[in-house]
C-alpha positions in Angstrom: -92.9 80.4 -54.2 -93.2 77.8 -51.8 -90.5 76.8 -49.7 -88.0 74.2 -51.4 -85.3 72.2 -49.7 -82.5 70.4 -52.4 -81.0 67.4 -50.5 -79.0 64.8 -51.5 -80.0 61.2 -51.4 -77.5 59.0 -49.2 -77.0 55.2 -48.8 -76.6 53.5 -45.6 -75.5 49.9 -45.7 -77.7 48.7 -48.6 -80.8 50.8 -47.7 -81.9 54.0 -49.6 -81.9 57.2 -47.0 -83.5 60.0 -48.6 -82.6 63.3 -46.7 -86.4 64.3 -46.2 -87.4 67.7 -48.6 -89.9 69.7 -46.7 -92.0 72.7 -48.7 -94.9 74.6 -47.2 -98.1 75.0 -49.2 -99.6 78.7 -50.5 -100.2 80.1 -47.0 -97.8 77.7 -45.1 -95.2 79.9 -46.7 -95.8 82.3 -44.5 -94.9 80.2 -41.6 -91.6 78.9 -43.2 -89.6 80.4 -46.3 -86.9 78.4 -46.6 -84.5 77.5 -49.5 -81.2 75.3 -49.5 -78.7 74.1 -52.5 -76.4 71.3 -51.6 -73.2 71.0 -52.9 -73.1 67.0 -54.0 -69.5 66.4 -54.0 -68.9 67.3 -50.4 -72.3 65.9 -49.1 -73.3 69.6 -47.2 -76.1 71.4 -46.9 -75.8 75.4 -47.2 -78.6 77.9 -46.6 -79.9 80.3 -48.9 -82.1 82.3 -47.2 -84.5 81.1 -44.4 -87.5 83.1 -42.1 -90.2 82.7 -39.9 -93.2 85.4 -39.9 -94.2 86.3 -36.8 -97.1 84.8 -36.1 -99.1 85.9 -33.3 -98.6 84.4 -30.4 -102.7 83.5 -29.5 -104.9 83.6 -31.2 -106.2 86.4 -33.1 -109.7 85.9 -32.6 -109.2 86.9 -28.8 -109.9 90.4 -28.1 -106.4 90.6 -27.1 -103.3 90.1 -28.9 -99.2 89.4 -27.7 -96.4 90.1 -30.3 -93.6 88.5 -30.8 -90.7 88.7 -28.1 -87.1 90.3 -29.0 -85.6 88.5 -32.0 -82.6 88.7 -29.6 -83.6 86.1 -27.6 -85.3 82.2 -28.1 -86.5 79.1 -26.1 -85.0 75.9 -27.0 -87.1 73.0 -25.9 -85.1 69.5 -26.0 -87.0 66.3 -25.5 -85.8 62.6 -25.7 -89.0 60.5 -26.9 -91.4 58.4 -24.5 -89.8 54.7 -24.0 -90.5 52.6 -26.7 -92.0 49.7 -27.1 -88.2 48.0 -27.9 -86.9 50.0 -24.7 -89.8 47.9 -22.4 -88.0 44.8 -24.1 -84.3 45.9 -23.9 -83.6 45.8 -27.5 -80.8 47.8 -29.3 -83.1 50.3 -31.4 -81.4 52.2 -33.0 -83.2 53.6 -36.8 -85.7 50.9 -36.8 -89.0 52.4 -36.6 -91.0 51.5 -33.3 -93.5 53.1 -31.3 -94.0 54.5 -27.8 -95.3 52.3 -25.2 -98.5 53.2 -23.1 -95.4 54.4 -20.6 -93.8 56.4 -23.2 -97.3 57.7 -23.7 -97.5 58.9 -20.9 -94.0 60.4 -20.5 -95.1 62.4 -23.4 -97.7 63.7 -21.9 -96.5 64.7 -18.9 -93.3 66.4 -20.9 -96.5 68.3 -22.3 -97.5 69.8 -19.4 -94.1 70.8 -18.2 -93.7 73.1 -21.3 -96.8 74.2 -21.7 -96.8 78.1 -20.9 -93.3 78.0 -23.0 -93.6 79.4 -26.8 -93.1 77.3 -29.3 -93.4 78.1 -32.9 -91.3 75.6 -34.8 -90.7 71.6 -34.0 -88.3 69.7 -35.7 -88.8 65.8 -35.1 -86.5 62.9 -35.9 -87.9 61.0 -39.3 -89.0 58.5 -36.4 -92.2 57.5 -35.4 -91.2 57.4 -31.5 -90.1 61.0 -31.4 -93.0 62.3 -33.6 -95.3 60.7 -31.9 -93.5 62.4 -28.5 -94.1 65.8 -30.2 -97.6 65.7 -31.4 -98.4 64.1 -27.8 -96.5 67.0 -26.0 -98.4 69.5 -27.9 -101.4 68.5 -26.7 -101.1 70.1 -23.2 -99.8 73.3 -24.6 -102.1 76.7 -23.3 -102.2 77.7 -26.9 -103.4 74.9 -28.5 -102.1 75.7 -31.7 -102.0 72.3 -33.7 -98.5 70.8 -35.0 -99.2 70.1 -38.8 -96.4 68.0 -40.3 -95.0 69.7 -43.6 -94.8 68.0 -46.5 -92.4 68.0 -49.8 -91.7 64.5 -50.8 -93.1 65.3 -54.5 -95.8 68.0 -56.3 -98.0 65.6 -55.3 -97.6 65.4 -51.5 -96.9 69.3 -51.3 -100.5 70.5 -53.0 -102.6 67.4 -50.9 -101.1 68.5 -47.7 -101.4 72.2 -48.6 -103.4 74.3 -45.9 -105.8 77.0 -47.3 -107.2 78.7 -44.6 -104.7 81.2 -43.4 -106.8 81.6 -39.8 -106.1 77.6 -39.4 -102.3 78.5 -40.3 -102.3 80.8 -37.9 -103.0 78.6 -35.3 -100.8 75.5 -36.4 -97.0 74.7 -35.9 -95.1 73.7 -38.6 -93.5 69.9 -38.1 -90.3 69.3 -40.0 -89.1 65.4 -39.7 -85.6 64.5 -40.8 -83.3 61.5 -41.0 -80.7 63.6 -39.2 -82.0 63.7 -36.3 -82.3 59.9 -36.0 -81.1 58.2 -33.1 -77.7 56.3 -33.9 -77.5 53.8 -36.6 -76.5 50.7 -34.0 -75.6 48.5 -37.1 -76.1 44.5 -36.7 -76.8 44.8 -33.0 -80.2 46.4 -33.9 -83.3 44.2 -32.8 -80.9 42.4 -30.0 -81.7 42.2 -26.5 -78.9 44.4 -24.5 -78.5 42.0 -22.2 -78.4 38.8 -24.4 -75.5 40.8 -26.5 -73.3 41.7 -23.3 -73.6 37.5 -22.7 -72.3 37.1 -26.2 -69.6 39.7 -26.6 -69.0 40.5 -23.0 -69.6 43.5 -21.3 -67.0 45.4 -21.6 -67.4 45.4 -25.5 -71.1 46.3 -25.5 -70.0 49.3 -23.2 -67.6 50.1 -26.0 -70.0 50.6 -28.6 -72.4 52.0 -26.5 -70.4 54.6 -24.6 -67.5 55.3 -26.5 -67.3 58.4 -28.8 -65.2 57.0 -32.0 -66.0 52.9 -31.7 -69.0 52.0 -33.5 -70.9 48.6 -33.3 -70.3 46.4 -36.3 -71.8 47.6 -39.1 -72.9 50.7 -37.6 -72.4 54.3 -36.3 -70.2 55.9 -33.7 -71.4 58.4 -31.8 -69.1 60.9 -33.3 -70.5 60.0 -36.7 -74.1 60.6 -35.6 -73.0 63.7 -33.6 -71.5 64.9 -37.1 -74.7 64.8 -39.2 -77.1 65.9 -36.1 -74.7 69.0 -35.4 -74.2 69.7 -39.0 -78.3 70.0 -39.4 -78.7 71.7 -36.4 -76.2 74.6 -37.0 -77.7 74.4 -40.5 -81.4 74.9 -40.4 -82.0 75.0 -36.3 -79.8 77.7 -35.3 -80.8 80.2 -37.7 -84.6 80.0 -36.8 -83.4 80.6 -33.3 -81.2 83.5 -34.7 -84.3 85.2 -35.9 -85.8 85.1 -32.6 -88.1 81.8 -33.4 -89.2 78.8 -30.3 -87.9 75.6 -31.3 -88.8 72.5 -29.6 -86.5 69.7 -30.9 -88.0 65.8 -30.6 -85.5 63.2 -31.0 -83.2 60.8 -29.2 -80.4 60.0 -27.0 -77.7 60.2 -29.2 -78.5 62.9 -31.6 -79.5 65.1 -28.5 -76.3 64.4 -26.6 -74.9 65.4 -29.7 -76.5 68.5 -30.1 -76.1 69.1 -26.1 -72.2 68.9 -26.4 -72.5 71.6 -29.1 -74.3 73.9 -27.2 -72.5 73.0 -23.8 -69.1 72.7 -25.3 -68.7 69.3 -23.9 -65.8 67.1 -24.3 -65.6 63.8 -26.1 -65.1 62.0 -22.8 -67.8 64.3 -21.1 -70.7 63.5 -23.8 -70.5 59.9 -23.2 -71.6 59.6 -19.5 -74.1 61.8 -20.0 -77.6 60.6 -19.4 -80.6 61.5 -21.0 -84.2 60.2 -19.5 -87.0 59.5 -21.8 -89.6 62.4 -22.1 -87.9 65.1 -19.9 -87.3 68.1 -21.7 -84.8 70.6 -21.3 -85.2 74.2 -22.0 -82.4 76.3 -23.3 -82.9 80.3 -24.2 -80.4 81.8 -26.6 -79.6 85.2 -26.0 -77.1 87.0 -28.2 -75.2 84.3 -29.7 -75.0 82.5 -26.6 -76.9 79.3 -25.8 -77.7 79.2 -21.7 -78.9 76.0 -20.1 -82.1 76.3 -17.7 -82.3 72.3 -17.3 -85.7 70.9 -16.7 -88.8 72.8 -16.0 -91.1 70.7 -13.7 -94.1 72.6 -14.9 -96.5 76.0 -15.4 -96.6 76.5 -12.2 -93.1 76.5 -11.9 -92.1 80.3 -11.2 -88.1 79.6 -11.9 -89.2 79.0 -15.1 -90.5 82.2 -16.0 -87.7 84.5 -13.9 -84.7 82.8 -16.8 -86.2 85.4 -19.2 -88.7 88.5 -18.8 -90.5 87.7 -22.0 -91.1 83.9 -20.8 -92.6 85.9 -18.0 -94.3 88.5 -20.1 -95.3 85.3 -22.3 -96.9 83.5 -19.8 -99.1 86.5 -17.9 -100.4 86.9 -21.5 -101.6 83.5 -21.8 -103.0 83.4 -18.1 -104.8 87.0 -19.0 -106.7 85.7 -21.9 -107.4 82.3 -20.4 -109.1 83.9 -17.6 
């Protein structure tokens, strides 16, 4: 059977959200078996059962082969998107749906490179354009070059014309699941306003406000403790347990929903969260390791050897990958 999420369909100030559904197609399911029931009345999502195969990590048609590492221990990838083309003009984004600029390109690109001997075998993406496009971009200096396909559910329809068939091609793609709760916050009316127009209007200590504070949200929108709420819920959800089972996760999405999920893992205060600063296309590696989740910060590239000392099967991981490439 393939895999089935049940989500509920939400409404945010007049404007249908669906919560996206994500399936996997006759061999995809081998990649991802996943199924969820939500319980309606109190708007949460509870996991039924959910696995990765292990997939080889190269590519089978090499006369060598690398198993999986220790399902004890997993590489959390964390990347802000590339600026966007509303971050060049200084205007409160927010869930409206812009691109990157030729910058944020760039930025993308260069995040790419920086994780590029790291395993990865599952990305979850924001239902935004910016940090999907940050992903897909990344991928595309990876040593592997597996191909990040974007899974999807939305009907029959959708799930059997997207379907992949070939299960050598599934084993050298990356399953993509996008969802609205990884969106950057919902900034309400100030949306589409230039920052610093907005501070001359309201003054600036009361753009501050909504922009820093943790439980103030700009009119008509969210705090960041309501958008930490949803992006913390669907992390500990459906994240965490792929990293559990020993999967790589890289996570694309955006300032707020990642300082979210950053004070989870760090255990940061309300007051701590908010002056923390997150640049555009830097990524930031975690490794869990026996219920524990243990920051490494930024790797500046392959030939980084910190990197690869964190862990011995990064090490192991990336002496495979230089082996076969040479």
């Amino acid at each position: 059977m393939a895999a089935t999420f049940f989500h509920q369909t939400a409404c945010l100030h007049g404007w249908p959200v669906d919560v996206p559904t994500f399936g996997s197609s006759r061999l995809f399911r081998k990649l991802i078996s996943t199924r969820f029931i939500c319980n309606a009345s109190h708007h949460k999502l509870y996991p039924i059962f959910a696995s990765v195969s292990r997939a080889s990590v190269v590519d089978h048609t090499s006369s060598h082969s690398t198993s999986h590492h220790s399902s004890t221990e997993s590489a959390l990838i964390l990347i802000r998107h590339g600026e966007s083309m509303w971050n060049e003009k200084n205007l409160f984004t927010g869930c409206c749906d812009v691109p990157l600029t030729r910058r944020g390109v760039e930025e993308a690109i260069k995040a790419g490179k920086r994780i590029s001997y790291i395993p990865i075998d599952l990305i979850f993406t924001s239902g935004l354009i910016r940090a999907q496009m940050t992903a897909m971009l990344a991928m595309t200096q990876h040593v592997e070059k597996k191909v990040p396909v974007i899974l999807h559910n939305e009907s029959e329809q959708a799930t059997t014309w997207s379907g992949v068939y070939s299960e050598k091609t599934t084993k050298q793609s990356i399953p993509v699941i996008t969802t609205w709760e990884l969106n950057e916050r919902m900034y309400g009316e100030l949306q589409g306003h230039n920052k610093k127009e907005t501070a001359e209007k309201y003054g600036k200590d009361q753009v501050h406000e909504w922009r820093r504070s943790y439980d103030i949200s700009p009119p008509k929108g969210e705090s960041l403790e309501m958008c930490s709420r949803r992006a913390v819920a669907y992390f500990k959800d459906f994240i965490e347990p792929q990293l559990k089972s020993g999967k790589h996760v890289m996570v694309a999405a955006h300032a707020n929903s990642l300082r979210s999920i950053i004070m989870y893992l760090d255990g940061l205060t309300s007051q701590e969260v908010t002056s923390l600063e997150l640049s555009t296309g830097i990524p930031l590696l975690y490794i869990y390791k026996e219920g524990k989740f243990n920051s490494r910060g930024s790797p500046v590239g392959p030939t980084e050897a910190g990197v690869y000392a964190y862990t011995q099967s990064l090490a192991v991981y990336r002496q495979q990958l230089d082996d076969i490439s040479h």
